[in-house]
ZAMIPA-439341 format. One record per residue (C-alpha): x, y, z. Coordinates in nm, 2 decimals. Example, Ala and Ser with C-alpha at 12.3 -4.5 7.8 and 13.67 -1.06 7.14 Angstrom:
REM ZAMIPA-439341
xx,yy,zz
1.23,-0.45,0.78;
1.37,-0.11,0.71;
REM end
This chain:
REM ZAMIPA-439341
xx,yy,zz
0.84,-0.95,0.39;
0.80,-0.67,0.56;
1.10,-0.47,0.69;
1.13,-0.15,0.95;
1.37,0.10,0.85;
1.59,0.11,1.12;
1.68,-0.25,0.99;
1.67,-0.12,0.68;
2.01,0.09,0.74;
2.16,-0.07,0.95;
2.18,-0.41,0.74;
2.19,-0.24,0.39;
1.95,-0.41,0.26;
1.86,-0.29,-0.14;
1.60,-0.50,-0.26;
1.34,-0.29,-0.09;
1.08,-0.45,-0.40;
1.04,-0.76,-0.24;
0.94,-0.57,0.13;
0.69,-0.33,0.25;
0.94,-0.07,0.44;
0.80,0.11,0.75;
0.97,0.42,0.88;
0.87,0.28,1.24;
0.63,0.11,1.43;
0.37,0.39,1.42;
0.42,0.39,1.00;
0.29,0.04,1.08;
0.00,0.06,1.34;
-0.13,0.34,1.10;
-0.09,0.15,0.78;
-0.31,-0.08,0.96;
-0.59,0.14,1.08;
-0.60,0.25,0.71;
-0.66,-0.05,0.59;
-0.97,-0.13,0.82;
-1.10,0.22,0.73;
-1.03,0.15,0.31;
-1.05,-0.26,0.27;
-1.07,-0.23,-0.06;
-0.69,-0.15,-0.05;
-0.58,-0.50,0.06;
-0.61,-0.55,-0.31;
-0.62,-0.26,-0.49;
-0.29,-0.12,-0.54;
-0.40,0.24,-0.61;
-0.55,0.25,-0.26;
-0.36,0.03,-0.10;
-0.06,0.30,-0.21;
-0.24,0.61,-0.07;
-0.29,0.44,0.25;
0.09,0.36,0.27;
0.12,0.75,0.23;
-0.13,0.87,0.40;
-0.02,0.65,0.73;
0.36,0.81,0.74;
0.35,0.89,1.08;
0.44,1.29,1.01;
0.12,1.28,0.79;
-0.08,1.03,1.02;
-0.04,1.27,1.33;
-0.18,1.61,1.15;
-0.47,1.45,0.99;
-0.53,1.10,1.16;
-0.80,1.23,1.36;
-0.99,1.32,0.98;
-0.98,0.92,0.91;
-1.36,0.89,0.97;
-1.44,1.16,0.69;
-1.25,1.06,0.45;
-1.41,0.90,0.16;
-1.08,0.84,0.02;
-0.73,0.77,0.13;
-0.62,1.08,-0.08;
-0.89,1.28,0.09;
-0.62,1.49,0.31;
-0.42,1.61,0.07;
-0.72,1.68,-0.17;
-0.88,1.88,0.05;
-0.50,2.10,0.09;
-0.48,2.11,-0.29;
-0.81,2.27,-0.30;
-0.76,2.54,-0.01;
-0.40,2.60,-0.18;
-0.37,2.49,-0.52;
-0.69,2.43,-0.70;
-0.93,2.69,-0.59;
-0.67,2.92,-0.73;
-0.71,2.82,-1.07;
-0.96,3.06,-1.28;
-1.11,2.73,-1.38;
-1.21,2.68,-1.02;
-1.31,3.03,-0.92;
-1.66,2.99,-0.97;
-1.72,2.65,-0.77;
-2.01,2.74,-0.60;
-1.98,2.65,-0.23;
-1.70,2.47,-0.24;
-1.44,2.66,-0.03;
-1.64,2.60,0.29;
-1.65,2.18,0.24;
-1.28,2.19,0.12;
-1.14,2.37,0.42;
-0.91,2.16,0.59;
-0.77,2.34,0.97;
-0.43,2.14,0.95;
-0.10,2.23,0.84;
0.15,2.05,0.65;
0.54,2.07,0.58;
0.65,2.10,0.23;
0.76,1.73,0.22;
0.41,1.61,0.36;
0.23,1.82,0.07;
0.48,1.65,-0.15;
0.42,1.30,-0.05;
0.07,1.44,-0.08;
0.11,1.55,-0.42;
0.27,1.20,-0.48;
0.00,0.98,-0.37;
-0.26,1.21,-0.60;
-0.03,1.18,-0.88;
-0.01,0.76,-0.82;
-0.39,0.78,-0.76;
-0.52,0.95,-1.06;
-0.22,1.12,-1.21;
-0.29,1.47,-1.07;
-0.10,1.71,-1.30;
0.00,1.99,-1.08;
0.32,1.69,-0.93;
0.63,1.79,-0.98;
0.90,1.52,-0.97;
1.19,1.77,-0.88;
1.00,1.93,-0.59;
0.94,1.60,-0.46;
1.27,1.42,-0.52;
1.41,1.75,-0.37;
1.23,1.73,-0.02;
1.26,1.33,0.06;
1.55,1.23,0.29;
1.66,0.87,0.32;
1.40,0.76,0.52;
1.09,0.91,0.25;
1.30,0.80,-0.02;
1.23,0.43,0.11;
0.87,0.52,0.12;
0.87,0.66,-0.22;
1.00,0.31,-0.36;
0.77,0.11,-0.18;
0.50,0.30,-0.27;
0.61,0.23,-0.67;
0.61,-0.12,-0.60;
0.26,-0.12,-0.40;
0.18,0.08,-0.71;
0.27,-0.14,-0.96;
0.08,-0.43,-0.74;
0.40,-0.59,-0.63;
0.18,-0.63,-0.31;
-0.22,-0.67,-0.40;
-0.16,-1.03,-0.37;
-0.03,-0.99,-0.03;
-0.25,-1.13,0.26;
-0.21,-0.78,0.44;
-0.35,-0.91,0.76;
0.01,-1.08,0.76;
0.18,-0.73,0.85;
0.22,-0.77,1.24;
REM end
């Protein structure tokens, strides 16, 4: 089933594991567009999870029009991470070339970078997530997205015949 928000509180509905929750119609047309970029996430819940992410319209509308060079669904916030987090690390510092291919020209909010953070974390367990940052930034709305994005996680949808979502 798949379920908008706005239905979402206006019914009460709690058993958000049994839906894929959009925050609108946009959360939806870019889930979509995702999905023909990445087909391997129709079953694969690790990418089918970062494309949930990655199409929340806030985070669709900065980096959207990147889609084409992303190898990966995480690609967007990686390439953050790297400008902000990563290439800060002395580990890091002596990455030859690397700050010129990692440059992204986009600006986030502190609750995209934590959904972004999120989606690395539920990709490959990236290390520098913290759980109370995130929990601390996501309003009602990105809280929905969070649990969906356990249950695509935990492949409550692979199975799902995604060209379903209309």
């Amino acid at each position: 089933m798949v379920i908008m928000l706005k239905e979402y509180f206006n019914e009460k509905v709690f058993l958000m594991q049994d839906c894929i929750c959009f925050i609108n119609e946009h959360h939806k047309l870019n889930f979509k567009q995702t999905l023909l970029k990445f087909p391997e996430a129709k079953t694969d819940p690790r990418q089918q999870t970062a494309c949930y992410i990655l199409a929340v319209p806030m985070i669709f509308k900065k980096v959207g029009k990147y889609l084409a060079t992303f190898e990966y669904p995480v690609d967007w916030i990686w390439r953050w991470e790297w400008k902000y987090t990563l290439s800060n690390l002395e580990i890091f510092q002596s990455a030859p070339n690397q700050q010129e291919y990692w440059e992204p020209d986009y600006e986030l909010t502190s609750c995209m970078i934590q959904l972004g953070k999120f989606s690395l974390n539920m990709w490959n367990g990236y290390e520098h997530f913290n759980f109370m940052d995130f929990l601390s930034e996501l309003d009602e709305k990105h809280y929905a997205v969070f649990m969906t994005a356990i249950s695509m996680r935990r492949g409550k949808f692979s199975e799902w015949n995604m060209d379903r979502i209309n």
